[in-house]
C-alpha positions in Angstrom: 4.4 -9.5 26.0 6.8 -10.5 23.0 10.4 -10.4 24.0 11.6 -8.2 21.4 9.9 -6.3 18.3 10.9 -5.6 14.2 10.9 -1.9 13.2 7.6 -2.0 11.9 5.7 -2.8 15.1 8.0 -0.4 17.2 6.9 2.4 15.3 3.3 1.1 14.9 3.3 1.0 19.0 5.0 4.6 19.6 3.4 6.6 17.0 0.1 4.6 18.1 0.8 5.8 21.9 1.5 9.7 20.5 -1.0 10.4 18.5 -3.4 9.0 21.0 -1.1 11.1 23.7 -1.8 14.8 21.2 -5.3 14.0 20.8 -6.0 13.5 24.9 -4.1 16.5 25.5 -5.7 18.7 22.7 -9.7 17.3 23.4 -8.8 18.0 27.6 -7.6 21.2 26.9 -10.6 22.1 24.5 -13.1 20.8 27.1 -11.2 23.1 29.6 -12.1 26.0 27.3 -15.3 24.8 26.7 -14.9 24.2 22.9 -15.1 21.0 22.6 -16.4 18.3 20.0 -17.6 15.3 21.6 -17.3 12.9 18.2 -13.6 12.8 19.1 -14.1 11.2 22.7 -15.2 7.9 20.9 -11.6 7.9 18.7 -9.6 8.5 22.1 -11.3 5.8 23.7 -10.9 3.3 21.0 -7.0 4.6 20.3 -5.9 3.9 24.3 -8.2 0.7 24.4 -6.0 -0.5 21.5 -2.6 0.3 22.6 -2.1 -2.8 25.0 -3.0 -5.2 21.5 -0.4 -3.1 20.1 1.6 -4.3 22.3 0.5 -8.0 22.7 0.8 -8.1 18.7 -2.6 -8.9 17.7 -3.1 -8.9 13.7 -6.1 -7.7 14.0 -5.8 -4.7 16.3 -3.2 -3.0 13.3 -6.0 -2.9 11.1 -8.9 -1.4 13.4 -5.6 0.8 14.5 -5.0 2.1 10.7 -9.1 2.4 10.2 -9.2 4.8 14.0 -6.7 7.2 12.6 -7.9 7.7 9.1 -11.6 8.6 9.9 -10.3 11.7 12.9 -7.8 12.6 9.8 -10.1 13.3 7.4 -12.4 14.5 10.0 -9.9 17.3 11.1 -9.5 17.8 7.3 -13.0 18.7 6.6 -14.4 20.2 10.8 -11.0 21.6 11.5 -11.9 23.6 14.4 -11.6 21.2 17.4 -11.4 24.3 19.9 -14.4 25.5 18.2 -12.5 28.3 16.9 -10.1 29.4 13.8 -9.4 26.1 11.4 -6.1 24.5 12.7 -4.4 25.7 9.3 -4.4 29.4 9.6 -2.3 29.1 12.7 -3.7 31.7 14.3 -2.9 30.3 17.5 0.7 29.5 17.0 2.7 26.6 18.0 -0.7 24.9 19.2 -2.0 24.7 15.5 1.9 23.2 14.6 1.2 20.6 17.0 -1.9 19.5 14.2 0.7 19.3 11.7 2.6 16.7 14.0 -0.1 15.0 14.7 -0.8 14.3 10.8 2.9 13.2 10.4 2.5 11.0 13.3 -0.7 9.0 12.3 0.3 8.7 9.1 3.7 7.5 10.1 1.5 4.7 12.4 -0.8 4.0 9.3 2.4 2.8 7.3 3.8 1.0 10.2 0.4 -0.7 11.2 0.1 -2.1 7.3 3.9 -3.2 7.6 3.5 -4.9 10.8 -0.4 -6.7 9.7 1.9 -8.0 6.9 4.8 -9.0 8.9 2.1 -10.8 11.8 1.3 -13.1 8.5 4.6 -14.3 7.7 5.4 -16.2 11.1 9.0 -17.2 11.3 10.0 -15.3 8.6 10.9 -11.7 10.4 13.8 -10.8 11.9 13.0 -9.5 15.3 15.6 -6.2 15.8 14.2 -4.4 19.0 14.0 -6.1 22.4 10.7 -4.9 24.7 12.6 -2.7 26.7 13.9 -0.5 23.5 10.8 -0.7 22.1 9.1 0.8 25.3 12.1 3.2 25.7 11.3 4.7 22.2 7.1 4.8 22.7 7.7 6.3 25.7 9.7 8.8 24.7 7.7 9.9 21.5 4.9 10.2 23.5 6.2 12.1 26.4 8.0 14.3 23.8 4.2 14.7 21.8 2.5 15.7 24.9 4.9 18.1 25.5 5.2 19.7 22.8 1.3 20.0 22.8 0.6 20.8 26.5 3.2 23.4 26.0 1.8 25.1 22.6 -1.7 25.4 24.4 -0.7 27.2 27.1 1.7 29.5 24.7 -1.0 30.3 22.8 -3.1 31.7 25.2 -0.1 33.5 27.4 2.7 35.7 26.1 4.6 34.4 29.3 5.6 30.9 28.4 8.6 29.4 30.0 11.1 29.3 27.2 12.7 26.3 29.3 10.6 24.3 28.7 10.9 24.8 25.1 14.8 23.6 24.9 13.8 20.8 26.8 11.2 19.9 24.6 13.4 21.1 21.8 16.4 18.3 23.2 13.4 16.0 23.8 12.8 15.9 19.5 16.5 16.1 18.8 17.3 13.1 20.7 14.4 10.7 19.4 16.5 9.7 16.4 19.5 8.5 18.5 16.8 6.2 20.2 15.8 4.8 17.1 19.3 4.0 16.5 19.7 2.4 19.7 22.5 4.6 20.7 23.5 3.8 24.2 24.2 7.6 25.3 20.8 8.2 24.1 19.3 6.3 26.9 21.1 7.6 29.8 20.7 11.1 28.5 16.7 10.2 28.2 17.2 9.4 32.1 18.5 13.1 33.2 16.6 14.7 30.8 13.2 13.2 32.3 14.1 13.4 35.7 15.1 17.8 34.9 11.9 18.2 33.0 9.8 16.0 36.0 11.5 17.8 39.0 10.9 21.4 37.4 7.2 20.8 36.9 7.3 20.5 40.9 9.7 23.7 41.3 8.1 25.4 38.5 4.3 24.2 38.0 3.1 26.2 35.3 4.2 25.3 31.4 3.6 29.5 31.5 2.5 32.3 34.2 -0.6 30.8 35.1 -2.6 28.0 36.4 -0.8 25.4 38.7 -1.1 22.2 37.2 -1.6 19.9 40.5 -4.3 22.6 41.3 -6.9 20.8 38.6 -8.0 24.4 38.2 -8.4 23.4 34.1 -9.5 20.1 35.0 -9.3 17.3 32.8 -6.7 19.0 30.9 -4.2 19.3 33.9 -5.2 15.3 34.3 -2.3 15.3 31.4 -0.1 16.3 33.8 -0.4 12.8 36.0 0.1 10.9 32.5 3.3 12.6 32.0 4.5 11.5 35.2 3.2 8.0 34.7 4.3 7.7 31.5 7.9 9.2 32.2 8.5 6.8 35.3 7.6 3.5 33.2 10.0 5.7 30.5 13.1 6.1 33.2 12.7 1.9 33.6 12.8 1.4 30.3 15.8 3.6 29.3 17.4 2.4 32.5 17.0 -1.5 31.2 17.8 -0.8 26.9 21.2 1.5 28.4 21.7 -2.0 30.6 21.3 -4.1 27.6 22.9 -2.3 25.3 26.1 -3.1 27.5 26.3 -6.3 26.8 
């Protein structure tokens, strides 16, 4: 793995590892409800299968990365119903269908950032390396965990008038605090820290985003599989928080 990264291919890698994170959490919880389209399996597999050449910089992983999130774009554009039910744009289910509107923003934002970087990966020696590998995993991390959250969360909302509203600040702090990552602000990374290890330990004390389901029950199958990816994804996050707040000491 490269010992530190420009701009360009941190945000290639995080918004990479989100948009991959909305679309796992939005197909799981269609097939859940039984509504789902299986054309966008073969994106998600593709999308995770590229994230470690993401990381390992390979030139030509940006490009199959920019051609994998234009094609479910316009897809989504054109068969918008990827619960089999209302188009994504009428919003009829709420702060779920936002989460489509993120998700836009997101690939688009890795479509720019995978160009950038494909050019940078040409010009050897001649870019200025900004971002060491433990910020840049600090900041995908975070996006992502931030992304499913925000996802998980408007899925359950929609279908529940009991939604924890706690889990909406944190999610709520979670966005707020992404640009002081980006920054490299040093509080940033020790507030990541407690605010990962309050939003893991109240998903033990508190199991269900709203009055339902427990997740660590499976009862919505592959969709409370999310759940497990959270955790994994938040422990590798608490490392490397823990060692960019380190570095950023010194």
């Amino acid at each position: 793995m490269p010992n530190s990264y420009t701009p360009n291919q941190t945000g290639a890698i995080s918004c990479l590892m989100a948009s991959f994170m909305w679309g796992l959490t939005a197909y799981f919880y269609a097939i859940w409800s039984s509504k789902s389209h299986p054309i966008y399996i073969l994106f998600l597999i593709i999308g995770w299968i590229l994230i470690p050449f993401y990381i390992k910089l390979f030139r030509l992983a940006f490009v199959i990365g920019i051609f994998i999130l234009a094609v479910p774009m316009c897809y989504l554009a054109f068969l918008t119903e990827l619960l089999g039910t209302a188009p994504w744009f009428t919003f009829s289910r709420g702060l779920y269908d936002f989460t489509y509107v993120v998700w836009f923003l997101i690939s688009i934002a890795c479509i720019y950032f995978s160009y950038q970087t494909f050019k940078e990966l040409g010009k050897i020696g001649r870019v200025k390396l900004v971002y060491t590998s433990n910020q840049t995993g600090a900041i995908a991390c975070w996006l992502a965990i931030i992304t499913w959250g925000l996802t998980a969360y408007g899925a359950t909302t929609f279908t529940s008038d009991l939604s924890r509203m706690l889990y909406m600040i944190l999610i709520l702090i979670g966005w707020i605090l992404l640009p002081f990552y980006i920054k490299l602000i040093r509080g940033a990374f020790i507030g990541g820290m407690y605010f990962l290890a309050i939003a893991m330990a109240y998903l033990v004390i508190t199991p269900s985003l709203q009055d339902g389901p427990i997740w660590y029950t499976f009862s919505r199958g592959v969709f409370d599989f999310t759940f497990i990816l959270f955790y994994m994804i938040s422990f590798v996050g608490l490392y490397f928080n823990y060692r960019s707040w380190k570095e950023l000491l010194e």
